[in-house]
N, C-alpha and C positions, 0 to 999 in steps of 0.2 A: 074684488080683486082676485086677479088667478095666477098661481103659481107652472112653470113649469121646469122640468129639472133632468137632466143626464147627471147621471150618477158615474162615480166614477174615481181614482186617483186624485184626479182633476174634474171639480163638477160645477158644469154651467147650468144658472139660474138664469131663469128671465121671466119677471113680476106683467102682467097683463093688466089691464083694466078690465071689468064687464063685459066688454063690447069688442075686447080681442084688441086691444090697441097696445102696440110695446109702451112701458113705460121705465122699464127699467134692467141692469143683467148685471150679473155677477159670476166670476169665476173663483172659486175655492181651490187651492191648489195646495198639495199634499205633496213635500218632496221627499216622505220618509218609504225607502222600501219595504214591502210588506217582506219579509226573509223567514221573519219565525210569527207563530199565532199569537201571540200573547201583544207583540208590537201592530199586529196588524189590527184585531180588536181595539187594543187603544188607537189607533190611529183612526177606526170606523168612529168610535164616540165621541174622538175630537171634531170630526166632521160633523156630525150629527148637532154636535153644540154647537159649532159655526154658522151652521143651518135654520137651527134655530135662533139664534141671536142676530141674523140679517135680517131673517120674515119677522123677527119680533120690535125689530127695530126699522122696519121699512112699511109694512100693513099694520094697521089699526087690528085691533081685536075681529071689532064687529064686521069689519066687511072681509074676513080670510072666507072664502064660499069654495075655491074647488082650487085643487092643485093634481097635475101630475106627473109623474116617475117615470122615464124609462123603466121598463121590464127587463129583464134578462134569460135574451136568446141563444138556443144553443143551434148551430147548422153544422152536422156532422161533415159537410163536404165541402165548408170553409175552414184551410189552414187556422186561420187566428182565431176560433171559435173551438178547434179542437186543439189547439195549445193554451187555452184560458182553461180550460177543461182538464188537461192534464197537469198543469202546474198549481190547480187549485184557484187559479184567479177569478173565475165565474161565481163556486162560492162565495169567495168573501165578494163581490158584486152584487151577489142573492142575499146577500147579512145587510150590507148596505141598507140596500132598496127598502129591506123591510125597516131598517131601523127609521131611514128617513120616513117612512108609512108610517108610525108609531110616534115620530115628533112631530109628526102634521096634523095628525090629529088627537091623540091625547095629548100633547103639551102647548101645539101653537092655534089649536082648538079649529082646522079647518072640518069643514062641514062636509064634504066628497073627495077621494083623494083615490085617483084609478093609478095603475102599474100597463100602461099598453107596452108593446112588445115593440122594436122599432119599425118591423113591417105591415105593423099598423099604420103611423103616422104617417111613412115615408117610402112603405113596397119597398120596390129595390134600389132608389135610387143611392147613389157611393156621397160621399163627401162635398166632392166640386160640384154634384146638384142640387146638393142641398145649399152650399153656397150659393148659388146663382139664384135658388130662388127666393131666398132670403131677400137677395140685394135686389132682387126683382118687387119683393113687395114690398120691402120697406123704403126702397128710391135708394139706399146706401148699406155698407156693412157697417154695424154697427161698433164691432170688434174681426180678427180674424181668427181669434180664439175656435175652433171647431167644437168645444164642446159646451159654449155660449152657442155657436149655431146652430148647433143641435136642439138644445135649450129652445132657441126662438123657434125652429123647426118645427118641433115636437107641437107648440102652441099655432102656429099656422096649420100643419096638417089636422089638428083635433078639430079647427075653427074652419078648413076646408079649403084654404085659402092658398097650400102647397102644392 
């Protein structure tokens, strides 16, 4: 079983088979603002145990083999990338990611667990392409959640299939 995962406020999961077959997605949703540190750490840990409690309650021990994270990208001459950067939101993004790195595999005992960056999986393509080719290879959308799309995104580009 393969995990893949956008991290995030709001974070889409979407569980794989071996063989790259969706079988499953999840959106976690966090409606608490991150305003001060202390609220927004507990708000990463709550995630984190939410995270764990889905993959521990949806994959078998034995068959967790690879899961992966969005990375966290910085493009200085993207607006929203340099206002995640200035108001601190990218760090706590980077705290994220790592934490969820550290439930996957010390606690939900996956076996491989990469951080690609999104212009790995997906170049340049925006949102509405990653939608179309979603719905392109799975015959339907399965949600219109975008960061579930992203989620299945992430697992079609790594499979090659985006």
């Amino acid at each position: 079983m393969k995990v893949t995962i956008d991290p995030g406020l709001n974070t889409g999961i979407a569980l794989w088979t071996d063989d790259w077959e969706l079988s499953a997605w999840e959106i976690m949703k966090n409606e608490v603002k991150d305003k001060d540190r202390k609220a927004m750490y507990h708000d990463i840990i709550e995630m984190t145990n939410r995270l764990k409690y889905f993959v521990s309650h949806s994959i078998v021990i034995k068959s967790r083999k690879f899961a992966a994270i969005e990375g966290v990208g910085f493009w200085s001459s993207n607006l929203t990338s340099r206002t995640a950067a200035s108001t601190g939101r990218i760090f706590r993004l980077a705290y994220q990611v790592g934490m969820y790195v550290r439930c996957l595999k010390s606690e939900c005992g996956f076996k491989k667990v990469i951080v690609p960056e999104a212009s790995y999986w997906k170049g340049q393509m925006d949102d509405e392409a990653v939608k179309l080719r979603v719905k392109r290879n799975l015959g339907k959308l399965p949600t219109d959640n975008q960061h579930v799309l992203d989620a299945i995104g992430i697992g079609l580009g790594l499979e090659g299939s985006l």
